[in-house]
C-alpha positions as MATLAB code, in Angstrom:
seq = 'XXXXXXXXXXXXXXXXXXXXXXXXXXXXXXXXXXXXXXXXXXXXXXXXXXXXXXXXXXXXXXXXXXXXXXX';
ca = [
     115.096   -3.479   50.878;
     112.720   -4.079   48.780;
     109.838   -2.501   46.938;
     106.595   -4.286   47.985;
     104.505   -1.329   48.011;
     104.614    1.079   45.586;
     101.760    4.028   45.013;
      98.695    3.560   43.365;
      98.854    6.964   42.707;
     101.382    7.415   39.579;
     100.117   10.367   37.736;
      98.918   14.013   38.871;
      95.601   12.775   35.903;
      95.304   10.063   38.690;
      95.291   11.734   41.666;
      92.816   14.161   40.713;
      90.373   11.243   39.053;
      90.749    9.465   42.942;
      89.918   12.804   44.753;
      87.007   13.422   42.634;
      85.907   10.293   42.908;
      86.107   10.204   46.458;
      83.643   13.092   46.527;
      81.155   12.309   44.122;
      80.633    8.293   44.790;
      79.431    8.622   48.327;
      77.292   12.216   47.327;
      75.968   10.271   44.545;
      75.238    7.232   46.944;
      73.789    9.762   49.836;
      71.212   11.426   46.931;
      69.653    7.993   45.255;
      69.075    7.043   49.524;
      67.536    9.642   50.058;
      65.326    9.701   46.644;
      64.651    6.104   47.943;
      63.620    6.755   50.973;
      61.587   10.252   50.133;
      59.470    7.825   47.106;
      58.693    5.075   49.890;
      57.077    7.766   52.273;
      55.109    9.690   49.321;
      53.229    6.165   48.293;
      52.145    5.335   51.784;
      51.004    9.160   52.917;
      47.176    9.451   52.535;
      47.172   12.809   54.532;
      47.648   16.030   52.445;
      50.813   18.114   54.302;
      47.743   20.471   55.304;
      46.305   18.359   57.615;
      50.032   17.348   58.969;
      50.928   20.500   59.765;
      47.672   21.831   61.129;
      47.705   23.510   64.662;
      46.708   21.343   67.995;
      45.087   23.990   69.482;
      43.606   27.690   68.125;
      44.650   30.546   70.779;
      41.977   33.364   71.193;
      43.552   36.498   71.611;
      41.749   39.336   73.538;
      42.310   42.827   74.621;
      43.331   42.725   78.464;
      42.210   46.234   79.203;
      38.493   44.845   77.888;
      36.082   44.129   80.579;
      36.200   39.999   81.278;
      32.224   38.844   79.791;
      30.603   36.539   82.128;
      30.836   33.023   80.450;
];
Protein backbone atom coordinates (compact mmCIF):
# COMPACT_ATOMS: atom_id res chain seq x y z
CA UNK A 1 0.00 0.00 0.00
CA UNK A 2 1.21 2.92 -0.62
CA UNK A 3 1.71 6.36 0.84
CA UNK A 4 -0.13 8.91 -1.38
CA UNK A 5 -1.29 11.03 1.32
CA UNK A 6 0.67 11.93 3.97
CA UNK A 7 -0.19 14.98 6.65
CA UNK A 8 0.34 18.39 6.04
CA UNK A 9 0.54 18.68 9.50
CA UNK A 10 4.25 17.47 10.55
CA UNK A 11 5.11 19.48 13.53
CA UNK A 12 3.14 20.42 16.89
CA UNK A 13 4.92 24.49 15.64
CA UNK A 14 2.61 23.61 12.62
CA UNK A 15 -0.39 22.67 13.95
CA UNK A 16 -0.69 25.46 16.19
CA UNK A 17 0.41 28.15 13.23
CA UNK A 18 -2.82 26.31 11.09
CA UNK A 19 -5.26 26.65 14.10
CA UNK A 20 -4.38 30.15 14.64
CA UNK A 21 -4.58 30.89 11.40
CA UNK A 22 -7.79 29.44 10.95
CA UNK A 23 -9.10 31.89 13.53
CA UNK A 24 -7.62 35.01 12.76
CA UNK A 25 -7.86 35.02 8.66
CA UNK A 26 -11.61 34.91 8.48
CA UNK A 27 -11.92 37.47 11.91
CA UNK A 28 -9.52 39.58 10.15
CA UNK A 29 -11.58 39.22 6.81
CA UNK A 30 -15.11 39.70 8.84
CA UNK A 31 -13.53 43.24 10.53
CA UNK A 32 -12.04 45.08 7.16
CA UNK A 33 -16.07 44.04 5.69
CA UNK A 34 -17.46 45.45 8.04
CA UNK A 35 -15.06 48.73 8.24
CA UNK A 36 -16.00 48.68 4.47
CA UNK A 37 -19.26 48.60 4.67
CA UNK A 38 -19.66 51.01 8.01
CA UNK A 39 -17.24 53.91 5.71
CA UNK A 40 -19.71 53.48 2.61
CA UNK A 41 -22.86 54.30 4.84
CA UNK A 42 -21.06 57.30 6.86
CA UNK A 43 -20.27 59.21 3.29
CA UNK A 44 -23.77 58.93 1.97
CA UNK A 45 -25.74 59.82 5.51
CA UNK A 46 -26.75 63.55 5.44
CA UNK A 47 -29.07 63.04 8.54
CA UNK A 48 -27.42 63.53 12.00
CA UNK A 49 -28.34 60.05 14.19
CA UNK A 50 -30.65 62.70 16.09
CA UNK A 51 -33.00 63.09 13.60
CA UNK A 52 -32.83 59.07 12.84
CA UNK A 53 -33.70 58.14 15.97
CA UNK A 54 -36.28 60.78 16.79
CA UNK A 55 -39.78 59.59 18.07
CA UNK A 56 -42.91 59.21 15.46
CA UNK A 57 -45.22 60.35 17.74
CA UNK A 58 -44.98 62.44 21.39
CA UNK A 59 -47.49 60.69 24.04
CA UNK A 60 -49.18 63.21 26.50
CA UNK A 61 -49.46 61.78 29.71
CA UNK A 62 -52.27 62.95 32.12
CA UNK A 63 -53.56 62.25 35.51
CA UNK A 64 -56.77 59.93 35.10
CA UNK A 65 -58.33 60.92 38.37
CA UNK A 66 -58.19 64.77 36.75
CA UNK A 67 -61.42 66.02 35.49
CA UNK A 68 -61.46 65.42 31.35
CA UNK A 69 -61.29 69.58 29.95
CA UNK A 70 -63.70 70.13 27.24
CA UNK A 71 -61.57 70.29 23.98
Amino acid sequence: MSNEHGNLIKSPKQLIIVVFACFFVPLIIILLLMVFVNNGKRGEASETTEQLIKPVAQLNFQDASAPAAAK
